[in-house]
C-alpha positions as CSV (number, residue, x, y, z in Angstrom):
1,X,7.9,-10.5,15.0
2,X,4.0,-10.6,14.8
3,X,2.4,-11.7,17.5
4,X,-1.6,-12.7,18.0
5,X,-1.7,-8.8,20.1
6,X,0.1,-6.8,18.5
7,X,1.1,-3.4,20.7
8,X,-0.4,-0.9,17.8
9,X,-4.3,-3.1,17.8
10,X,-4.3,-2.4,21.5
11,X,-4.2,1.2,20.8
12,X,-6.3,1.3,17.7
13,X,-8.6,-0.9,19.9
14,X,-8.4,1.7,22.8
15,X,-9.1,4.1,20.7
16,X,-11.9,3.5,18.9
17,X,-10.6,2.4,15.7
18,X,-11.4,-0.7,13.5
19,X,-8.4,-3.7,14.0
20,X,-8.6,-5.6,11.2
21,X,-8.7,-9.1,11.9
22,X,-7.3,-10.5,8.4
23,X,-4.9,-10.2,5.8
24,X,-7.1,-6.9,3.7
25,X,-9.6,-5.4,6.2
26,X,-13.6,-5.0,4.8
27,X,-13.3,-1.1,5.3
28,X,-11.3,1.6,3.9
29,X,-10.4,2.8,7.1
30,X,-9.2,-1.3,8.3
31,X,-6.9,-0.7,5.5
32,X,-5.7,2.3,6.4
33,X,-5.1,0.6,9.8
34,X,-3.4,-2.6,8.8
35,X,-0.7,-3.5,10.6
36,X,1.9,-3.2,7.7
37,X,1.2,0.6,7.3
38,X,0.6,1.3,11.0
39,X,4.2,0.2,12.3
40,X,5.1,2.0,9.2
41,X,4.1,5.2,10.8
42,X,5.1,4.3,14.1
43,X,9.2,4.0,12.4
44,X,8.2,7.3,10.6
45,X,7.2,9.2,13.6
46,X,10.6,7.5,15.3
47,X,12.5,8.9,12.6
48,X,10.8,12.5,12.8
49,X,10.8,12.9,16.7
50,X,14.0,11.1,17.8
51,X,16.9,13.3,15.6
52,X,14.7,16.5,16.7
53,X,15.4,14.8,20.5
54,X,18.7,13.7,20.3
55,X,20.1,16.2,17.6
56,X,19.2,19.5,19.4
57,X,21.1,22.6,18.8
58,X,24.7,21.5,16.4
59,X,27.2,22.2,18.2
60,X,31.1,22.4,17.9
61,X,31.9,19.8,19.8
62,X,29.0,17.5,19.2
63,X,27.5,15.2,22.1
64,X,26.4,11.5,22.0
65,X,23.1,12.0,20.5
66,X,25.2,14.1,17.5
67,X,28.4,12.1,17.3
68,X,25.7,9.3,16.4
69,X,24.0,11.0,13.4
70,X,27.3,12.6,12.7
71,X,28.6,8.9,12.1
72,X,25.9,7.1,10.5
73,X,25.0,10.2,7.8
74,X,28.8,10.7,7.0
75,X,29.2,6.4,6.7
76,X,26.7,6.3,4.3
77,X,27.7,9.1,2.3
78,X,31.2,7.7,2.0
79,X,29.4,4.6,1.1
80,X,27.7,6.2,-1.7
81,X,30.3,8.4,-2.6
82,X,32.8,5.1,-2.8
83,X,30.2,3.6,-5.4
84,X,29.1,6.9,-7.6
85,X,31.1,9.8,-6.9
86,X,30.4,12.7,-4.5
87,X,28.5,14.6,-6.5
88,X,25.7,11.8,-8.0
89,X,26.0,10.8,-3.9
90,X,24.8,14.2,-3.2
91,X,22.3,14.1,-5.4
92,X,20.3,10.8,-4.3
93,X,21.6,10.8,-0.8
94,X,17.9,12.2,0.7
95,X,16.6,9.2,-0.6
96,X,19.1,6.6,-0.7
97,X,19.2,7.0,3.0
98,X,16.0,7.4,4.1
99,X,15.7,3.9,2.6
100,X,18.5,2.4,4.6
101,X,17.4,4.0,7.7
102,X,13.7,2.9,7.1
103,X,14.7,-1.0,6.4
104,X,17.2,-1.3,8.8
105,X,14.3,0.1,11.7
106,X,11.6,-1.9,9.8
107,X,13.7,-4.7,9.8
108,X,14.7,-4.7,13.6
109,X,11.3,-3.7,15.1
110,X,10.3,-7.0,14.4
111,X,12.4,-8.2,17.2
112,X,10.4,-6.5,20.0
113,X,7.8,-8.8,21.5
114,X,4.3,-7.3,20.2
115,X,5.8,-5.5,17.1
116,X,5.7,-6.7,13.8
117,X,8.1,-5.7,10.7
118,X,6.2,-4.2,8.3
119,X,9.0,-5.0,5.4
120,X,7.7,-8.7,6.2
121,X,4.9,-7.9,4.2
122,X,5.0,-7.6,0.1
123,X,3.1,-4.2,0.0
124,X,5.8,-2.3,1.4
125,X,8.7,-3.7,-0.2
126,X,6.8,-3.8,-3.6
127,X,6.0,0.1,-3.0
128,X,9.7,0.6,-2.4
129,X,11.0,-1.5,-5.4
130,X,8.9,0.4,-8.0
131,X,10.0,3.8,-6.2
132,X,13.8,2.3,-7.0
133,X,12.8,1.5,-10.6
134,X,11.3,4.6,-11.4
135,X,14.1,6.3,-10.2
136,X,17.1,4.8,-12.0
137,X,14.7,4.6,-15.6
138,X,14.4,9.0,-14.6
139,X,18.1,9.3,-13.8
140,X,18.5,7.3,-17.7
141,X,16.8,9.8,-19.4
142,X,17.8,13.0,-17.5
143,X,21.5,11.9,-18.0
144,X,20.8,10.7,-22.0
145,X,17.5,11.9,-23.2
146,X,16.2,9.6,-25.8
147,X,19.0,8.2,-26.3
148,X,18.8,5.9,-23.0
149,X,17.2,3.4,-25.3
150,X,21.1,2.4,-26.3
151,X,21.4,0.7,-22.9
152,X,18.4,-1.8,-23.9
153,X,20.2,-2.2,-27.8
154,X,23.5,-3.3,-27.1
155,X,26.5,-2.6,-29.5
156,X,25.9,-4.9,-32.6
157,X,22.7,-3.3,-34.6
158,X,21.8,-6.6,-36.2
159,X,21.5,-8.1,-32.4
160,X,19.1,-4.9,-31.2
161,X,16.1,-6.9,-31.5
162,X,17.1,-9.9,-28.8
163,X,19.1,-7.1,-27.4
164,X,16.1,-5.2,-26.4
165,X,13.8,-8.2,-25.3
166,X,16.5,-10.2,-23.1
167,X,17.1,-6.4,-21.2
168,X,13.4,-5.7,-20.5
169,X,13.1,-9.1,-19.3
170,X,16.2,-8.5,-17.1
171,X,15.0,-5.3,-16.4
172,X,11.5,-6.0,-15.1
173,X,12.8,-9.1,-13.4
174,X,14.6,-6.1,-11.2
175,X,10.9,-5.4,-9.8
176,X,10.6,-9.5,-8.7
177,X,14.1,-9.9,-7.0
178,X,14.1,-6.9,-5.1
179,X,11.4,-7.2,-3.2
180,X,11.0,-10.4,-2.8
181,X,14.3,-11.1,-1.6
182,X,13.9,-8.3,1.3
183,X,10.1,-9.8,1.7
184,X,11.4,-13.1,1.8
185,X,13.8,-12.7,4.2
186,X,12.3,-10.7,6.8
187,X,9.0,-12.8,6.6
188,X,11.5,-16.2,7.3
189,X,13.0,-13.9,10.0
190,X,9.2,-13.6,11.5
191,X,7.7,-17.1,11.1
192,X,11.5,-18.5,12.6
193,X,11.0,-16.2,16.2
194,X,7.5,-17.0,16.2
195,X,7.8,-20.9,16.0
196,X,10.9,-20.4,18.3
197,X,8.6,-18.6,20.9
198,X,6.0,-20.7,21.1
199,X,8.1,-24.2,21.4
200,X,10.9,-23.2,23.7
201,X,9.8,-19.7,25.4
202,X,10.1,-16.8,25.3
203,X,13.6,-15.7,27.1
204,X,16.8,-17.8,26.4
205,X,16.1,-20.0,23.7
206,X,15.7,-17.5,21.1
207,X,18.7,-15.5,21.9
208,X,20.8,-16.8,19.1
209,X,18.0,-15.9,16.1
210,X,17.1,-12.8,17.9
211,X,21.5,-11.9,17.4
212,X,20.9,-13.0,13.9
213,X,18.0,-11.3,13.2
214,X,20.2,-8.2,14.0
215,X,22.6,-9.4,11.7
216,X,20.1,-10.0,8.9
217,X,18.4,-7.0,9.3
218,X,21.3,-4.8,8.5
219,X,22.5,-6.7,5.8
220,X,19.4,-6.8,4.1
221,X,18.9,-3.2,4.1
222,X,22.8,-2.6,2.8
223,X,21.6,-5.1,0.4
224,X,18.8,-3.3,-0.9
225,X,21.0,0.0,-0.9
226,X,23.4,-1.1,-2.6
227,X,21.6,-2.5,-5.6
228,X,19.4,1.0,-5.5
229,X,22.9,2.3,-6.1
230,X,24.3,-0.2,-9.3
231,X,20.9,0.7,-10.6
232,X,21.3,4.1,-11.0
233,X,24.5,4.0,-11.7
234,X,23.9,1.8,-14.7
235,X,21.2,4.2,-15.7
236,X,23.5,7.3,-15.5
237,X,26.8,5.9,-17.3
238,X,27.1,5.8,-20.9
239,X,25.6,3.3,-22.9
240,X,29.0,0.6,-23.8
């Protein structure tokens, strides 16, 4: 949740660098510093530095920290692997989930008093959208070459032309309802605590939105997976 100070402007403040103070800062470098892609470092250097911590030397018999990583990386692998096959699931694993992981830590930092989400703002879910889009249109044409463009014609030849338009339509509409519903949610998520904070305090009263912020936040980021997933899928079947 954003609050008025947030814990990364104290430290940008401290030292030396610009804060910006509004949605786009004046300077190249108050962009660089916005909050959106500063908490977006913050999760990446959580994500670097914590598995080196907890992960160690592998062992045989594996401790907490790798009974944990263990767990979650083999989950999601079966999780892919249920919805593609173990080889494609090999294949896009690296990115499929560094995107869970990402979201899910995006999501749930917003939760901590002073800390903001940066998937409540549109940049970074619009960045991650068009990285999805990409992918699955590159997966269509490695799989099928040229002849990808059967998945926008559909079966009958004398339909093609509607075919075509009604699919890049859908298609494009892809880049609009994936981001916004993961923007849309986690920015609701945000304005919800906030107003909650300031009218009933800051300790007992949200308890029930902060548990469902939890929830929300893992579900959106399956969410988001998953249809990362029945894109590329589509894009790497046959054209029917």
């Amino acid at each position: 949740m954003e609050h008025p100070i947030l814990f990364i402007s104290v430290i940008l403040n401290w030292i030396g660098l610009p804060v910006p103070h509004g949605p786009i800062g004046g300077t190249l470098l108050e962009k660089l510093t916005e909050p959106y892609l500063t908490y977006s470092w913050l999760i990446m250097a959580f994500l670097f530095v914590v598995p080196k911590l907890t992960l160690g030397k592998l062992e045989l018999v594996p401790g907490t920290g790798q009974n944990f990583w263990e767990a979650l990386i083999g989950g999601l692998m079966d999780f892919f692997a249920e919805h593609m096959g173990r080889e494609k699931a090999r294949m896009l694993f690296p990115v499929l989930a560094t995107f869970f992981i990402y979201i899910v830590l995006a999501n749930m930092i917003g939760l901590l008093p002073g800390f903001m989400s940066p998937t409540s703002s549109l940049n970074i879910t619009v960045a991650m959208t068009i990285i999805v889009w990409l992918l699955h249109h590159i997966l269509g044409f490695r799989y099928h070459g040229w002849k990808y463009y059967k998945h926008f014609t559909g079966p009958i030849a004398v339909m093609a032309p509607f075919m075509i338009i009604l699919e890049l339509i859908g298609n494009f509409a892809r880049l609009v309802s994936l981001s916004m519903r993961l923007f849309g949610n986690i920015l609701a998520k945000e304005i919800l605590l906030g107003v909650l904070f300031m009218l009933v305090g800051a300790i007992f009263a949200p308890l029930p939105i902060l548990c469902l912020g939890v929830l929300v936040s893992l579900i959106q980021g399956v969410v988001f997976v998953l249809l990362a997933v029945i894109y590329c899928v589509g894009a790497m079947e046959h054209a029917h």
